[in-house]
C-alpha positions in Angstrom: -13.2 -96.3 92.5 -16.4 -94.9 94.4 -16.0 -98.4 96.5 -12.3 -97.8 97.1 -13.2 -94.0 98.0 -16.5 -95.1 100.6 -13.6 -97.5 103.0 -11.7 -94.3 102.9 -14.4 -92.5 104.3 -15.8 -95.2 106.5 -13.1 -95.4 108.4 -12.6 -91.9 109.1 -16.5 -91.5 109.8 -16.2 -94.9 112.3 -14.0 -93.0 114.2 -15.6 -89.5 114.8 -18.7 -91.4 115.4 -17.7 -93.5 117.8 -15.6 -90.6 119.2 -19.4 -89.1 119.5 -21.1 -91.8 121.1 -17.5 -92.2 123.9 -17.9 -88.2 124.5 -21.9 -87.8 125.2 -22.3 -91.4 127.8 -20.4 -89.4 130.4 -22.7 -85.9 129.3 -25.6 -87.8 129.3 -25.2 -89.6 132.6 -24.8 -86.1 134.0 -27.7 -84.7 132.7 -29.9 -87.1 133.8 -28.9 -87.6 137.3 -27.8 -84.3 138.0 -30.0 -81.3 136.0 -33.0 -84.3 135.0 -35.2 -84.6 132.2 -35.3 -81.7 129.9 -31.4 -81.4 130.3 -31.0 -85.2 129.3 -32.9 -84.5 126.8 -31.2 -81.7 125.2 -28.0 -83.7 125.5 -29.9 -86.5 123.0 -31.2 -83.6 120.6 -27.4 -82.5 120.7 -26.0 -86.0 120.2 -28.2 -86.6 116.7 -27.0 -83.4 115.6 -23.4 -84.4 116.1 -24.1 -87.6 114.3 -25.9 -86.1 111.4 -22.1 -84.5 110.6 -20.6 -87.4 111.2 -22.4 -88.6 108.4 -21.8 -85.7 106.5 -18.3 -86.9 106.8 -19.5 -89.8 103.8 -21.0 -86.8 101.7 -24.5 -87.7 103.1 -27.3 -84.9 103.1 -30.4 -84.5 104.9 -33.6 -82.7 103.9 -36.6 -82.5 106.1 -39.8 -81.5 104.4 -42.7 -80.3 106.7 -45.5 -78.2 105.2 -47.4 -78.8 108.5 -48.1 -76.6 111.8 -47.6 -79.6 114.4 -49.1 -78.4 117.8 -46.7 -79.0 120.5 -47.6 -79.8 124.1 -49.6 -82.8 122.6 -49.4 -86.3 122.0 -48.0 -87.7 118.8 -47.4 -91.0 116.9 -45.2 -90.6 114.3 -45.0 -93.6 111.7 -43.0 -93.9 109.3 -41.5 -96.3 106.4 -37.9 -97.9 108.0 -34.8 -98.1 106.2 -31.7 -98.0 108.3 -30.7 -97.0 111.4 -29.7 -93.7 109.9 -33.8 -92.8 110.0 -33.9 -92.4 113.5 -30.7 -89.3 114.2 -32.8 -87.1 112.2 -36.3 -87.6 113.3 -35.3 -87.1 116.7 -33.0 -83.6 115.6 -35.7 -82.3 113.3 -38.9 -83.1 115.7 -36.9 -82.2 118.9 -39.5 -79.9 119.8 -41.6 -82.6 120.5 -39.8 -85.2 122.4 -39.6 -88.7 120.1 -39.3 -92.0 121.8 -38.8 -95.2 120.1 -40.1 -98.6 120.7 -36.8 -100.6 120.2 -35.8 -104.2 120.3 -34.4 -105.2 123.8 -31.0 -105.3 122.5 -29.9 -102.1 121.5 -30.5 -101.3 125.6 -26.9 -102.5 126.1 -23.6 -102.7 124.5 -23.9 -99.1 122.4 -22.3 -96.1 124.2 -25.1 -93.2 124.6 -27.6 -95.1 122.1 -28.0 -97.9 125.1 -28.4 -95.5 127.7 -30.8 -92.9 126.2 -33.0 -95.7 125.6 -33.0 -97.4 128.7 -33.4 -93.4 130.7 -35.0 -91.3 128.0 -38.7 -92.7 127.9 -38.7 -94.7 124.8 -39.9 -99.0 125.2 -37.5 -102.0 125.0 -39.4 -104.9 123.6 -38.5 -108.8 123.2 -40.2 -109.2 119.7 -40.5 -112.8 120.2 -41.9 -112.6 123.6 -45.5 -110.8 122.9 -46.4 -111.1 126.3 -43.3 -108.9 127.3 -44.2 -106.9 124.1 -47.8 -105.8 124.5 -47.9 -105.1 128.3 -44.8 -102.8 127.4 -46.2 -101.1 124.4 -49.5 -100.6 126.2 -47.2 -98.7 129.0 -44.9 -96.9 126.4 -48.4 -95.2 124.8 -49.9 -94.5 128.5 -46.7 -92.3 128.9 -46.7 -90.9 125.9 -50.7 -89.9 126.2 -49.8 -88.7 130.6 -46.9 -86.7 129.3 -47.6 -85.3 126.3 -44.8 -86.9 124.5 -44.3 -88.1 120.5 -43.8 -92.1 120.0 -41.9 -93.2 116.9 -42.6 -96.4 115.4 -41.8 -98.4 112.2 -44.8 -100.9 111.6 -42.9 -102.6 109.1 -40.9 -104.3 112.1 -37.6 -104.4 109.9 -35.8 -102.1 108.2 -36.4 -102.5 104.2 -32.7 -103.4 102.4 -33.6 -102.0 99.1 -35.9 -99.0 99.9 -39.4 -101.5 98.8 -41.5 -100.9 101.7 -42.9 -103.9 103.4 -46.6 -104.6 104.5 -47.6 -102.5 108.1 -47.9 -104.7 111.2 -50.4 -103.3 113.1 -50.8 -104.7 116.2 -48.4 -102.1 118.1 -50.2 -99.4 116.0 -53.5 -100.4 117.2 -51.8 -100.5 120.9 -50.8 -96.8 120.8 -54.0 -95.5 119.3 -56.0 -97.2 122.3 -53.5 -95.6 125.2 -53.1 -92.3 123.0 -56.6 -91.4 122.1 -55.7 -87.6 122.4 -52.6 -88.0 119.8 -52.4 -86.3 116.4 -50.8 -89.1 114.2 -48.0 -88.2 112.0 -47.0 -90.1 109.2 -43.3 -89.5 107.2 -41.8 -90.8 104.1 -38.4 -91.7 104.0 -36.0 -92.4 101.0 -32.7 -93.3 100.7 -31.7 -94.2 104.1 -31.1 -97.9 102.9 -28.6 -97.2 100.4 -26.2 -95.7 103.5 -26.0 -100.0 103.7 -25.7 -100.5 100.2 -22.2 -102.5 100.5 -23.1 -104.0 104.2 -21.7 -102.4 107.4 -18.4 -101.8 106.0 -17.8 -99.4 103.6 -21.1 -97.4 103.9 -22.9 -95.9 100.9 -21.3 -92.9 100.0 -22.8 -89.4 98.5 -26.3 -90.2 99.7 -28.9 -87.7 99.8 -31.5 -88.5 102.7 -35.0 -87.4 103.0 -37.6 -87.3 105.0 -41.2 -85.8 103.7 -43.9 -85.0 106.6 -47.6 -86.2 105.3 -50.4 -84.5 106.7 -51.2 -85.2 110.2 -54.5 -86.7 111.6 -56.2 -86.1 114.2 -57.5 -89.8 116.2 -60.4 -88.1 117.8 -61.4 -86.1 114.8 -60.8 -89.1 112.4 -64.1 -90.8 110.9 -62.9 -93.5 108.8 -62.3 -97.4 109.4 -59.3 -97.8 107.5 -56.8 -95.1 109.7 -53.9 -97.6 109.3 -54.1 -98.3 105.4 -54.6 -94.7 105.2 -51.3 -93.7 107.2 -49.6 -96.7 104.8 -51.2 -95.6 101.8 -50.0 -91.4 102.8 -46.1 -92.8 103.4 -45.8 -95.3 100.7 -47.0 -93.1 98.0 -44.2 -90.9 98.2 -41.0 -93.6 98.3 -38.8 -93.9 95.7 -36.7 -96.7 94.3 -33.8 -95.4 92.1 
């Protein structure tokens, strides 16, 4: 019965989401050619939220838990555990005061109305993950960007998403990049659970009824940090808190 009810409810959510991505191409196109950055930008902040209740359309809740006063106007790196795609809408919507940009596999940069285009024109890094000499010289851009402009860069050092919620062992070779071009940032690790069961049943029908959240760990400070072992610390802060259920 749950099963029979989630197609029900995928099928009206496909449409109001896709409705969402069709309306904001056009609004984002204008904000960023016409009214520039910090306009585009809203229009992306806006766009997440929109999606986050086209989720809610499945019974889906969010919670965003941080006990932290995160300075903005600095750099940040925010890393966290990756479950589905569904991690990224409220990341961006919750830390939009401090401008998240993704490093992203080449090919979502075409083909997805408003997802494509934000990041191709909104700062965050395409990357051929099989080409490391695309990868590296691109990552090592992405953080001197971040570090010029003061921006926050969001990435998942598991390099795919977990299916079940287990976290996989951090690859740190693109962590190791950013904390080289970002020596000023204050890194910012978050937890998140229950993202993957939104794909519980596959693409089509979506989990239903799914509580999402997402638990800020305390930050740290690269410049200030005196310990050898920053990334199995950051791992060790975000995998303590998942939960398998």
């Amino acid at each position: 019965m749950r099963k029979l009810l989630a197609y029900i409810l995928t099928s009206i959510y496909a449409f109001f989401f896709l409705l969402t991505l069709v309306v904001f191409q056009p609004i984002q196109w204008f904000c960023f050619n016409v009214l520039g950055y910090q306009a585009h930008k809203i229009s992306v902040d806006w766009l997440q939220f929109f999606i986050m209740r086209c989720l809610n359309l499945l019974g889906t809740r969010f919670s965003f838990e941080n006990n932290f006063d995160i300075p903005i106007n600095k750099p940040l790196i925010i890393v966290a555990n990756h479950q589905s795609m569904y991690d990224i809408p409220p990341i961006i919507w919750y830390m939009r005061k401090h401008h998240p940009k993704f490093i992203s596999k080449k090919e979502l940069g075409k083909g997805i109305p408003s997802v494509s285009y934000n990041l191709r024109h909104g700062g965050s890094v395409l990357i051929d993950r099989k080409n490391p000499k695309q990868a590296l010289p691109a990552i090592m851009k992405f953080g001197e960007y971040i570090e010029e402009n003061n921006r926050t860069a969001v990435i998942f050092p598991e390099g795919t998403r977990s299916k079940n919620g287990e976290p996989k062992p951090f690859q740190t070779k693109g962590l190791d990049m950013l904390f080289k071009k970002i020596p000023s940032a204050i890194v910012v690790p978050i937890t998140i659970n229950n993202s993957w069961k939104m794909l519980r049943y596959g693409k089509f029908p979506m989990g239903i009824g799914n509580h999402l959240t997402f638990k800020v760990q305390e930050p740290i400070s690269l410049k200030d940090y005196k310990g050898d072992n920053l990334i199995s610390k950051i791992e060790n802060d975000i995998v303590k808190d998942i939960v398998n259920d």
